[in-house]
FIKOLZA-1660 file (N, C-alpha, C; in steps of 0.1 Angstrom, whole numbers, plus 5000, padded with zeros to 4 digits):
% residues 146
   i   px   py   pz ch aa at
   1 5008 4988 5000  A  X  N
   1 5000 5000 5000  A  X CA
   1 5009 5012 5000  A  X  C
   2 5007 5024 4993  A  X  N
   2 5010 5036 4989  A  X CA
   2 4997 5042 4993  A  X  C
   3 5005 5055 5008  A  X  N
   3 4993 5066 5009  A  X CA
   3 4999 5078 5006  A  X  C
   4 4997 5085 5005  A  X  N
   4 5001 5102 5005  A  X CA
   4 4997 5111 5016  A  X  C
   5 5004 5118 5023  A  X  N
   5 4997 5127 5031  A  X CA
   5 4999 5139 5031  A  X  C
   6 4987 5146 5037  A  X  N
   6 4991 5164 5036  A  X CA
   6 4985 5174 5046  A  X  C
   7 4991 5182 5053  A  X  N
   7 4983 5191 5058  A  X CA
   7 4981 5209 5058  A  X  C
   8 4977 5214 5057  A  X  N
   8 4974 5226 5059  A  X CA
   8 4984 5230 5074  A  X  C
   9 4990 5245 5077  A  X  N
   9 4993 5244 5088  A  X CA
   9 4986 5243 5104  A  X  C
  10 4977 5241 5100  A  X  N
  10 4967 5235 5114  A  X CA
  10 4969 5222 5117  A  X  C
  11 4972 5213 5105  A  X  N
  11 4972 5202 5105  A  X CA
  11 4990 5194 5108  A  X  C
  12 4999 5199 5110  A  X  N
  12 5013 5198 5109  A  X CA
  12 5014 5187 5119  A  X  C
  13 5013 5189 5134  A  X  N
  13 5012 5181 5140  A  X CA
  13 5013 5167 5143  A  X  C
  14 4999 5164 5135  A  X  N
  14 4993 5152 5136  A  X CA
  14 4999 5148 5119  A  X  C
  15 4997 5156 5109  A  X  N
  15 5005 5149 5101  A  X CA
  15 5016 5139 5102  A  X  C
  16 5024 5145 5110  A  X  N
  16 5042 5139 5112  A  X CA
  16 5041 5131 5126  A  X  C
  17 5027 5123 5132  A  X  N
  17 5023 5117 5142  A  X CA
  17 5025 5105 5128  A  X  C
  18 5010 5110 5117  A  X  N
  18 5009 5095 5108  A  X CA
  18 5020 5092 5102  A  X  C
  19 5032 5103 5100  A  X  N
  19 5044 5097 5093  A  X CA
  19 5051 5091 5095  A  X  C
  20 5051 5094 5115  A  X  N
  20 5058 5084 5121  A  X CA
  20 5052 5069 5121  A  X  C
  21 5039 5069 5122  A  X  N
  21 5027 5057 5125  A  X CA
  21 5032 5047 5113  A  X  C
  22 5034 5058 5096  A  X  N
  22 5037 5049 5086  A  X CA
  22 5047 5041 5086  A  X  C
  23 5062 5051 5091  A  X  N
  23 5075 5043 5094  A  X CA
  23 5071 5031 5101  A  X  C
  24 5062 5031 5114  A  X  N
  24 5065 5020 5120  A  X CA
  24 5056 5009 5113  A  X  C
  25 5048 5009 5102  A  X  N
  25 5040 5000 5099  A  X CA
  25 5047 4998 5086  A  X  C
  26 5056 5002 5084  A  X  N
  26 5064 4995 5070  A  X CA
  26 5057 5002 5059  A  X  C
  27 5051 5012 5056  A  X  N
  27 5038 5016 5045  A  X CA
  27 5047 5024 5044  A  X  C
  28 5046 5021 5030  A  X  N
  28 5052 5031 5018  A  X CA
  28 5043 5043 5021  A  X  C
  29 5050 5060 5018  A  X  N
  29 5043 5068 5022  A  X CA
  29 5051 5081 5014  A  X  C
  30 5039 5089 5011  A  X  N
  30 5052 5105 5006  A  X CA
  30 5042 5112 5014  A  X  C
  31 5050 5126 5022  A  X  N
  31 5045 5134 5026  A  X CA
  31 5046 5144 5020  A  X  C
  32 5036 5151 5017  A  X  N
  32 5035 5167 5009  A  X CA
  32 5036 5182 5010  A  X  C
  33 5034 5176 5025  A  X  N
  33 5038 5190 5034  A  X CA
  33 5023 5195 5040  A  X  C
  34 5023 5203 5044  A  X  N
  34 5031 5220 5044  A  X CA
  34 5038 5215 5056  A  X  C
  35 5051 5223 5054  A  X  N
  35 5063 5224 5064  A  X CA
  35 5062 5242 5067  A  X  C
  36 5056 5244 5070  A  X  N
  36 5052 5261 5072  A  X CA
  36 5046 5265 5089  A  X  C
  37 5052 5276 5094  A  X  N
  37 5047 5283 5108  A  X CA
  37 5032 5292 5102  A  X  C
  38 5036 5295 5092  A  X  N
  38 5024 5305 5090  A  X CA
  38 5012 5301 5081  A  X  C
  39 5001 5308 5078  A  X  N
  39 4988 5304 5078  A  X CA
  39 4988 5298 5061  A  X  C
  40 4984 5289 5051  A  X  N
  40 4983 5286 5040  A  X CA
  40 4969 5281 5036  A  X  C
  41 4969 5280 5028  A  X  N
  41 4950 5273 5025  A  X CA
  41 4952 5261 5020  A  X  C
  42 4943 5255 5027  A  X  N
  42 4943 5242 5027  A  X CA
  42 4936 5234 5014  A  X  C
  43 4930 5239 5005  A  X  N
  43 4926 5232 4992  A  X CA
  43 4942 5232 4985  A  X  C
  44 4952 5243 4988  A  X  N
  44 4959 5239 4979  A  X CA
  44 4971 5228 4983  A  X  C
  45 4969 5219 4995  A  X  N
  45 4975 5207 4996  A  X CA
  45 4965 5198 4993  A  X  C
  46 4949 5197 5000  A  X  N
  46 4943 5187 4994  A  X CA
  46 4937 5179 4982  A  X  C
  47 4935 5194 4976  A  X  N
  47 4934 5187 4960  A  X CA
  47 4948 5181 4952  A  X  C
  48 4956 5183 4953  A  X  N
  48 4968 5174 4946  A  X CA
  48 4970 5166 4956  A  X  C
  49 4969 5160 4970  A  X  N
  49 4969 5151 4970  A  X CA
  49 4958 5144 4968  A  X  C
  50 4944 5149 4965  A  X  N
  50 4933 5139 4962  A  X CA
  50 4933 5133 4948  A  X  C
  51 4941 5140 4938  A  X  N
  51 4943 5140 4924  A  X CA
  51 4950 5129 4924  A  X  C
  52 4960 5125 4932  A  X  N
  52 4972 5117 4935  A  X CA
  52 4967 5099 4939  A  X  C
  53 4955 5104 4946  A  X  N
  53 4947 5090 4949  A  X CA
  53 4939 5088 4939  A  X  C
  54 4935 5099 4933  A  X  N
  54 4921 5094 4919  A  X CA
  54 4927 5089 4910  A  X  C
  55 4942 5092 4911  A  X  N
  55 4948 5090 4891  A  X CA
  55 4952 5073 4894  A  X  C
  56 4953 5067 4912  A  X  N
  56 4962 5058 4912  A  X CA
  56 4974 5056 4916  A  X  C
  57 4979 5068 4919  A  X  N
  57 4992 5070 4922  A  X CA
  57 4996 5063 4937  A  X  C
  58 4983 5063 4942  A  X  N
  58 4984 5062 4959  A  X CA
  58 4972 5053 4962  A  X  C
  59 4974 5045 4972  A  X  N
  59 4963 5038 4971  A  X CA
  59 4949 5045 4985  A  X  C
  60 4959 5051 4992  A  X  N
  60 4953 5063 5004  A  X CA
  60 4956 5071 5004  A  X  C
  61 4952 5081 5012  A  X  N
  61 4955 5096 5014  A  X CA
  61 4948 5099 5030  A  X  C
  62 4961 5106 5033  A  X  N
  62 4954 5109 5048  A  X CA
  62 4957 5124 5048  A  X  C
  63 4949 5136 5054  A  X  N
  63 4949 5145 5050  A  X CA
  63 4943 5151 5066  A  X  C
  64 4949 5168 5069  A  X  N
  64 4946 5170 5080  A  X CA
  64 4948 5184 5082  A  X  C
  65 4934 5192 5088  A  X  N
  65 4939 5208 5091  A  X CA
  65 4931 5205 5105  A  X  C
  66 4930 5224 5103  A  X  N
  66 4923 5222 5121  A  X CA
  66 4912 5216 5126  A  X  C
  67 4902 5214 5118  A  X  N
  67 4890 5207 5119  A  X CA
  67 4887 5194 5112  A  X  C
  68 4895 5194 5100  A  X  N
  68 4894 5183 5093  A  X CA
  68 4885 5188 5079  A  X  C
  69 4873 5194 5084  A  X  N
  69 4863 5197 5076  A  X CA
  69 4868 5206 5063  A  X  C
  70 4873 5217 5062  A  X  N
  70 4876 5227 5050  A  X CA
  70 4888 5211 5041  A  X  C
  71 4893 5205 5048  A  X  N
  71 4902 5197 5034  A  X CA
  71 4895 5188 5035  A  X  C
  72 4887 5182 5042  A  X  N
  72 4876 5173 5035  A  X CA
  72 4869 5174 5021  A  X  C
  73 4862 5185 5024  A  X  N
  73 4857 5191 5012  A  X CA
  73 4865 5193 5002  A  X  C
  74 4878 5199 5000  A  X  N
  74 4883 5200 4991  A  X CA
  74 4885 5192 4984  A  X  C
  75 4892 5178 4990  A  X  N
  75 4894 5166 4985  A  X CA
  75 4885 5156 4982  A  X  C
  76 4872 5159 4988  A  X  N
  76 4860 5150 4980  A  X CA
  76 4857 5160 4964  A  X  C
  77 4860 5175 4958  A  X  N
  77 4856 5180 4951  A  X CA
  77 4864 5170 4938  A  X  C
  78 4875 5161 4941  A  X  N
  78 4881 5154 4929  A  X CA
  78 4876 5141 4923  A  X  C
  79 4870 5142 4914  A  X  N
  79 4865 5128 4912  A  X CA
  79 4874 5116 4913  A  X  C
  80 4865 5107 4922  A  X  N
  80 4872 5094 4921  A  X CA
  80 4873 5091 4936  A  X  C
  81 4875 5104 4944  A  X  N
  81 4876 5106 4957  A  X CA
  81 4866 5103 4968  A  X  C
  82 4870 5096 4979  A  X  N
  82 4854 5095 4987  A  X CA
  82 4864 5097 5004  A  X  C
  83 4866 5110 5004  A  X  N
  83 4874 5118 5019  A  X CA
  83 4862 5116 5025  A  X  C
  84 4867 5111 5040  A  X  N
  84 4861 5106 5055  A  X CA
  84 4866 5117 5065  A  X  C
  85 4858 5127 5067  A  X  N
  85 4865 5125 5076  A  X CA
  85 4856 5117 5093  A  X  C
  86 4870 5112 5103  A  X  N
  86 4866 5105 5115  A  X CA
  86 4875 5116 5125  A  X  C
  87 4868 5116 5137  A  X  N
  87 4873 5118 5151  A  X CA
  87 4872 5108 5159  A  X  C
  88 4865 5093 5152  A  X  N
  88 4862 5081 5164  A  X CA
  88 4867 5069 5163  A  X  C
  89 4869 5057 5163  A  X  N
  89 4875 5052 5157  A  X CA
  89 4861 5046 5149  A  X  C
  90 4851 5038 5152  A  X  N
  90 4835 5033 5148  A  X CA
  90 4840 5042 5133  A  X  C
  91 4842 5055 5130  A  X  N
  91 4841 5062 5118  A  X CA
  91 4849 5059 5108  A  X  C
  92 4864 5057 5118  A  X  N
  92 4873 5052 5102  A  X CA
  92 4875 5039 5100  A  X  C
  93 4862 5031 5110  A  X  N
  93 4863 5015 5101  A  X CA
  93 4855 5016 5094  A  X  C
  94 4842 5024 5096  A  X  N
  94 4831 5020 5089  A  X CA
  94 4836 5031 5074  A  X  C
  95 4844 5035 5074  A  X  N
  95 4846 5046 5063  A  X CA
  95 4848 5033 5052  A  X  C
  96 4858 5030 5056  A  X  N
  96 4866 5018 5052  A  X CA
  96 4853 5007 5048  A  X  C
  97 4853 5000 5057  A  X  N
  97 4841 4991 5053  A  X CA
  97 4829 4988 5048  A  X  C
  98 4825 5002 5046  A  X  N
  98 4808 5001 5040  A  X CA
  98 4809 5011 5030  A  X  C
  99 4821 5025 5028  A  X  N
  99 4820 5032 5021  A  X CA
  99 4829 5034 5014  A  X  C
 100 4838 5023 5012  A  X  N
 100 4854 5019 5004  A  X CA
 100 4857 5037 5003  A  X  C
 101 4859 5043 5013  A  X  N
 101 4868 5052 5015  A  X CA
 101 4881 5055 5012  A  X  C
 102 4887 5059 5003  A  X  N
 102 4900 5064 4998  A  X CA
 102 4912 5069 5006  A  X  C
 103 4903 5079 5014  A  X  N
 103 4914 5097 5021  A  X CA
 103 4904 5095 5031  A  X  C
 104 4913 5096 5045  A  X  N
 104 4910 5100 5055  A  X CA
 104 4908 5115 5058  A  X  C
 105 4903 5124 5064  A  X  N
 105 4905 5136 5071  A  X CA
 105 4906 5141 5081  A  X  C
 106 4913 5144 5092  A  X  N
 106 4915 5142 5107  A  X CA
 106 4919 5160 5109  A  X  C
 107 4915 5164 5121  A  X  N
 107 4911 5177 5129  A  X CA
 107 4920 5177 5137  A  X  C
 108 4929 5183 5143  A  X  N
 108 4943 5183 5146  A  X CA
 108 4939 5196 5158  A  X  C
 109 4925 5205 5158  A  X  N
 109 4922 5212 5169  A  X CA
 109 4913 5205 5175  A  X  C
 110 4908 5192 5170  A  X  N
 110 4897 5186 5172  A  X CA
 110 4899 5172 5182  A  X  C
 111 4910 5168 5179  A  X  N
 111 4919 5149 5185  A  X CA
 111 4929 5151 5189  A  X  C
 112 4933 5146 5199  A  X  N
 112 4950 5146 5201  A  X CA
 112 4959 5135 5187  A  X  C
 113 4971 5138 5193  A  X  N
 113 4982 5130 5183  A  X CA
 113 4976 5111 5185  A  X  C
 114 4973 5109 5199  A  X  N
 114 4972 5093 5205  A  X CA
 114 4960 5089 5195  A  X  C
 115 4946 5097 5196  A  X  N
 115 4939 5093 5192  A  X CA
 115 4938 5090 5173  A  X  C
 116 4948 5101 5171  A  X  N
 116 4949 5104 5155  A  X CA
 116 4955 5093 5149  A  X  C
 117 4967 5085 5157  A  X  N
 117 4972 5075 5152  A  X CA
 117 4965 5063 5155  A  X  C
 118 4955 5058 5160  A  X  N
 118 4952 5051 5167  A  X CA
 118 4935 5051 5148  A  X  C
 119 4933 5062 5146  A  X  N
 119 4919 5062 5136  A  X CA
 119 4931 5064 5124  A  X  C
 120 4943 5069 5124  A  X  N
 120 4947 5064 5110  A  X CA
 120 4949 5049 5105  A  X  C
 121 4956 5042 5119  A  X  N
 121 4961 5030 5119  A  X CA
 121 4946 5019 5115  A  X  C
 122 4931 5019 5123  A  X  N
 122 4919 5010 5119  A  X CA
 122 4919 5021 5103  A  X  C
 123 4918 5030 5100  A  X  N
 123 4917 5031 5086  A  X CA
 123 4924 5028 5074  A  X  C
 124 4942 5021 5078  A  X  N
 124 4945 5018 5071  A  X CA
 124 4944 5000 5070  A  X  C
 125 4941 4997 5082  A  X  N
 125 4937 4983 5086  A  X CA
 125 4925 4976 5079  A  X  C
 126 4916 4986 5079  A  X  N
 126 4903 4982 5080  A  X CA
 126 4903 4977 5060  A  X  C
 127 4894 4969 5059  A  X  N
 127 4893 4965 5041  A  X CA
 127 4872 4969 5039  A  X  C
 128 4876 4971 5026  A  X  N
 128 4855 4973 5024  A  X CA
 128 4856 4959 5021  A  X  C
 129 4841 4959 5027  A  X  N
 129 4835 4945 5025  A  X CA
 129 4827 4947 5011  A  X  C
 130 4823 4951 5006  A  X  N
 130 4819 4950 4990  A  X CA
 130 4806 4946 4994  A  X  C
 131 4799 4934 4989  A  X  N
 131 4784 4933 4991  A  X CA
 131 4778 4942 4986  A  X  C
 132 4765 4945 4997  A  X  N
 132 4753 4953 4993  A  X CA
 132 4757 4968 4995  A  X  C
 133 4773 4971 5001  A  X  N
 133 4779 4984 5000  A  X CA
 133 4781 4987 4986  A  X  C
 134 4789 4976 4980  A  X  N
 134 4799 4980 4968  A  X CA
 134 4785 4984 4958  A  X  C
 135 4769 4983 4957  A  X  N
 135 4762 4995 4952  A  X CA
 135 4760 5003 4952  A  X  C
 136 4761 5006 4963  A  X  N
 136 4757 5019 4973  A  X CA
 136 4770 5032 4968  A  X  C
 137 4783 5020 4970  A  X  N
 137 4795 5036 4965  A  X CA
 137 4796 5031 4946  A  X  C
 138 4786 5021 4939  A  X  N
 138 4788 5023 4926  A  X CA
 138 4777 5034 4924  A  X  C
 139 4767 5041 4930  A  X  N
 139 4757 5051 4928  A  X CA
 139 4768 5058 4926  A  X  C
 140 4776 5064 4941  A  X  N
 140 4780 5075 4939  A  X CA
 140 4788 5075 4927  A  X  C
 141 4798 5065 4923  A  X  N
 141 4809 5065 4914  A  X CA
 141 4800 5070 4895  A  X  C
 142 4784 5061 4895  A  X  N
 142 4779 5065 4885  A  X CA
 142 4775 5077 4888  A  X  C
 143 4773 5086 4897  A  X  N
 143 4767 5104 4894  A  X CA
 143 4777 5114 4894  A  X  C
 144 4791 5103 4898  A  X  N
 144 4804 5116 4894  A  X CA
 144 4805 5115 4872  A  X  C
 145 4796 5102 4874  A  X  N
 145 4804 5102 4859  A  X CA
 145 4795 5111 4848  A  X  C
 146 4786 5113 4854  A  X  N
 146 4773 5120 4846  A  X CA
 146 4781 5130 4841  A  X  C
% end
């Protein structure tokens, strides 16, 4: 598995929490940054790394500012993309398993570091079960394609 990760400067923190988390799980990983003290907008890390999981490049993406929410959005606006964001863990299994979830999105004013690695790690763990899900995210996949 290949993820990519990114954050906004709200998100710094807990980024280089999951980068450590990757080192120790052996997962191939690029980080994207932002390496910055001062304030940046956060669509312009999440959309290229959401671009990055849509084309294939990556097979996850974990993504993170102060709430989670503003690069959530961003990174669901890419087709192909299905960004979760979780603060629980129940969130980023069921992302994973009922909504074959791509990109995580995690709130860094919102979770500590323990918790953050603890919902990266069941989201990179977790597999979709396919079944009566895998229709449910073929809807969505057929109204991105309209």
């Amino acid at each position: 598995m290949k993820v990519i990760l990114a954050s906004d400067h709200g998100g710094v923190n807990i980024r280089k929490e999951i980068a450590s988390l990757l080192e120790e799980m052996n997962i191939e990983f690029e980080d994207m940054g932002c390496n910055c003290e001062g304030s940046v907008d956060y669509p312009d890390y999440a959309i290229p790394a959401a671009e990055r999981v849509a084309n294939g490049e990556f097979e996850r993406g974990i993504v993170v500012c102060g709430t989670g929410i503003g690069i959530s959005i961003s990174a669901n606006k890419v087709k192909g993309v299905r960004c979760a964001l979780a603060h629980d863990v129940f969130s980023a299994k069921m992302c994973r398993q009922h909504n074959n979830a791509n990109m995580l999105a995690l709130g860094e004013r919102v979770i500590g570091s323990g918790l953050a690695r603890e919902l990266a790690k069941t989201f990179l763990e977790s597999e979709f079960e396919g079944g009566r899900h895998e229709n449910r995210v073929n809807k969505i996949t057929a109204y991105e394609d309209k």
